[in-house]
N, C-alpha and C positions, 0 to 999 in steps of 0.2 A: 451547355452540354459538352463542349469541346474541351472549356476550361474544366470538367470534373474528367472526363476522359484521361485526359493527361497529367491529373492528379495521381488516378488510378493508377495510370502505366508507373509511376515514382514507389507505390505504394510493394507490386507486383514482384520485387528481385526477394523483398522482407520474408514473404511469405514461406516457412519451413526453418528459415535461420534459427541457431540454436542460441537459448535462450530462456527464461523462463517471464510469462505474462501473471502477473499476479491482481487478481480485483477484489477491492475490498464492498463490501455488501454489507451496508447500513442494517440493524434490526430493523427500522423504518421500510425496506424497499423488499421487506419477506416477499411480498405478493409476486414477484419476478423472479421467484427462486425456478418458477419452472421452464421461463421464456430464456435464462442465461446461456450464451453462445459455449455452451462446455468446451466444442471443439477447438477453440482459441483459446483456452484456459489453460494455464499449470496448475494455479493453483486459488482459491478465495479465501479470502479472509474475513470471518464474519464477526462486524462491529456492533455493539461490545459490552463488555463487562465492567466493572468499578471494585476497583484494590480497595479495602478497607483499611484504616490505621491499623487494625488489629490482627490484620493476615487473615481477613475471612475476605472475602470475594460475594458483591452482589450480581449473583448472575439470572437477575430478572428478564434482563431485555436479550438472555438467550435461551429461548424456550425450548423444551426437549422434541416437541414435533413439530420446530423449523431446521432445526439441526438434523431431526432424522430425512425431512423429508430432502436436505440438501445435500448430507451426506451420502444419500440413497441415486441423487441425481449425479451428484458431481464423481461418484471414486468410479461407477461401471465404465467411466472415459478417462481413469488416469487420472483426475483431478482430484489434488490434496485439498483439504479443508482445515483453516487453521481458528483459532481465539484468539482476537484481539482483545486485549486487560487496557484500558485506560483511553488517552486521548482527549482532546479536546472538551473541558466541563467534567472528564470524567477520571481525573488526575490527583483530584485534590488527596485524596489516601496514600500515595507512593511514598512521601518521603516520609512519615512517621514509621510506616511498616517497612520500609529498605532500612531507616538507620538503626533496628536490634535484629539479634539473629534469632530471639524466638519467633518473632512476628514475621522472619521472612520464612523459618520454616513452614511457617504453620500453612503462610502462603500457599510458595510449592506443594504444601499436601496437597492443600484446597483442590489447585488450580491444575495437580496430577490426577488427581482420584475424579476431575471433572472430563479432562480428556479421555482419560480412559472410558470411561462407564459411555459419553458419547460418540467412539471409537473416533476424535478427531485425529487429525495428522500433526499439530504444533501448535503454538502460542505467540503471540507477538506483542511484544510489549512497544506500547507506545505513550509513556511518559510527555506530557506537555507541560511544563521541560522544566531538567534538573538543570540551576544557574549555580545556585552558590555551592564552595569548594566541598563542603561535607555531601552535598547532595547527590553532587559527582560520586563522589567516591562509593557513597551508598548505592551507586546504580549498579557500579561494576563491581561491585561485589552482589548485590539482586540477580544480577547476569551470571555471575560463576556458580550460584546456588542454585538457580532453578537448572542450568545447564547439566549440572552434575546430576539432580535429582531426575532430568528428563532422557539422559544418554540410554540406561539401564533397559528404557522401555521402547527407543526407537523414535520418540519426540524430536522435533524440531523447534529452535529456538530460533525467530528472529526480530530486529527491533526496528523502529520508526524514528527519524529523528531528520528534527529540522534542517533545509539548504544549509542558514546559517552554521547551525549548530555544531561544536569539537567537542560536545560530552561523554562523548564515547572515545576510551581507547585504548592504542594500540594492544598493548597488554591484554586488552577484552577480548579481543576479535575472534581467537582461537574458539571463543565458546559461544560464537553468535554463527548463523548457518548463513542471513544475510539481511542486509543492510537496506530498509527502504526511506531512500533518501525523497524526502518531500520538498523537492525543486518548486515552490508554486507558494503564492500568497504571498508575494515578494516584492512589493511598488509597484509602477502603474508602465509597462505591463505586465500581469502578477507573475506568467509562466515563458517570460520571453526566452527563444531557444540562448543565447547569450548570459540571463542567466542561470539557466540551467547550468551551461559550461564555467561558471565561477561558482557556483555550490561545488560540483564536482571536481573540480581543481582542488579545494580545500579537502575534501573526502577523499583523495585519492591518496593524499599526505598520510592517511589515517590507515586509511583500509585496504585490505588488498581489490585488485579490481574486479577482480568475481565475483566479490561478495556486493557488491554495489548494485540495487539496483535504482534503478532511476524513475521519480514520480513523474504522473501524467496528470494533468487537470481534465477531468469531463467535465467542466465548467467555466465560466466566466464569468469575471468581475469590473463594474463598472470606477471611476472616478471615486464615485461615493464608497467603494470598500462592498456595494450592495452585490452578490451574485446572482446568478444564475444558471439552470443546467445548460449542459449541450445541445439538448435535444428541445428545450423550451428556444433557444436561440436562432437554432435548425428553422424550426416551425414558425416563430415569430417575422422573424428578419430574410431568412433566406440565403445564406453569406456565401461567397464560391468556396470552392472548397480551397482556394491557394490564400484567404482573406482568414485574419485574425482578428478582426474589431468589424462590430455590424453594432446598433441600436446602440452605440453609445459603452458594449460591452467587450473588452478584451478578453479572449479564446484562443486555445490551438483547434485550429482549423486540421484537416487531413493532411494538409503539406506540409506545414510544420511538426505535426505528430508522425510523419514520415522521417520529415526529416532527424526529429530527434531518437527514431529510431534506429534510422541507420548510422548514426555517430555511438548509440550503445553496441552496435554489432562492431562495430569498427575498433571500436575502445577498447575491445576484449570485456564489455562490461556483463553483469551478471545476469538482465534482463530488465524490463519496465514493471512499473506498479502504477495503480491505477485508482486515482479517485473520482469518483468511482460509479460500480458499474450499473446503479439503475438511472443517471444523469445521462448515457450514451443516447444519439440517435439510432431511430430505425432504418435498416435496408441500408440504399447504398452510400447513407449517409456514416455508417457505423462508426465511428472510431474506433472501435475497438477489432472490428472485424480489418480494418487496414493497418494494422502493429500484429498480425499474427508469426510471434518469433516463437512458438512452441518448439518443444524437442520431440520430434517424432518418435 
């Protein structure tokens, strides 16, 4: 008890810091649209959709009464709602429909005429990941085209892109709103606060530092590459909250997610993002409830 007390007190200066908290919400974790901490939220991002080679968009796994019922939860608190296009398994369409400009227009229609009709607030493109040199190039031209198609209506453009990763740049940035860097899945330990600060080192070369925000793991991964949630970890093992590794699994624990919070406030950085948010604990276990950097 002493040891989470005193977690908490580290936790406690964060609390009102300006900032933006971004959590992303798997189509998988629908069922929690209603139990989501809005009050601690800027913004969610709900994953996702699949780019097609042809510039159409399958947008099965975003059903129109989860969107409404989450847009209906989340904007009466201020909270933006965005579409995530792609990621992880769901990438493989980018680069044929990024490298012509029919197929990226056709894109943008899509992916315009989608936002609208479900009054979200933006789009996030998360490409896993453009490597070779054409690829690049195709993205940040995908980036000046939807950006351009989305300014007219008040859209928000932002992208996702690996710690590693320098395929985004400088030249783009003007038309990205911001930057979620995914500090996490990175050797063994996957989210150590250390490297987070060597992702960020390289991003800062890039981007401006507002635009940066900074990933959070609600999860941990063991040895084997095998994860697990936060909150299965919580429940399981029982870790203090100052402890990153319990059952064999490396986590940020509350102090470390404190901690990397208050080096974003410090940074001048743009806010945290979060994967994500039906992996959190309950009560006073939250993580996500101790990173509350909203903008009042």
């Amino acid at each position: 008890m002493t040891r989470f007390v005193c977690a908490l007190a580290l936790l406690l200066p964060l609390i009102g810091t300006a900032g933006t908290v971004t959590g992303y919400l798997p189509h998988y974790r629908a069922g929690t649209i209603h139990a989501l901490p809005y009050e601690v939220l800027s913004d969610v991002i709900f994953f996702s959709v699949e780019p097609r080679a042809d510039g159409s968009i399958d947008f099965s796994d975003a059903k129109p009464a989860i969107l409404k019922k989450l847009t209906t939860l989340a904007k009466p608190k201020g909270v933006k709602v965005h579409l995530c296009v792609g990621g992880w398994g769901k990438s493989v369409g980018f680069p044929k429909m990024a490298a012509a400009s029919a197929t990226r227009i056709a894109f943008a229609r899509n992916l315009l005429a989608y936002l609208r009709k479900h009054q979200l607030d933006g789009a996030d493109l998360d490409w896993e990941h453009p490597q070779s040199k054409a690829d690049i190039e195709n993205f940040q031209t995908l980036i000046e085209d939807l950006k351009k198609a989305f300014d007219p209506h008040g859209f928000e453009l932002t992208v996702a892109v690996a710690g590693w990763g320098t395929y985004l740049k400088p030249e783009t940035l003007p038309f990205v709103d911001a930057v979620h860097v995914m500090a996490y899945d990175q050797g063994t330990p996957h989210a150590s606060f250390e490297g987070m600060k060597r992702d960020l080192a390289r991003w800062k070369k890039i981007a401006p530092r507002e635009k940066l925000v900074v990933g959070l793991p609600f999860y941990g991964r063991n040895t084997g590459n095998k994860a697990m949630t936060y909150e299965d970890i919580v429940r399981r093992f029982k870790p203090a909250p100052d402890s990153d590794l319990a059952g064999g699994y490396h986590f940020n624990g509350p102090a470390t997610i404190s901690k990397k919070a208050e080096y974003v406030r410090k940074e001048g950085l743009g806010g945290v993002m979060i994967w994500e948010l039906g992996q959190d604990a309950k009560g006073k276990h939250s993580l996500l409830r101790a990173i509350d950097l909203k903008v009042d």
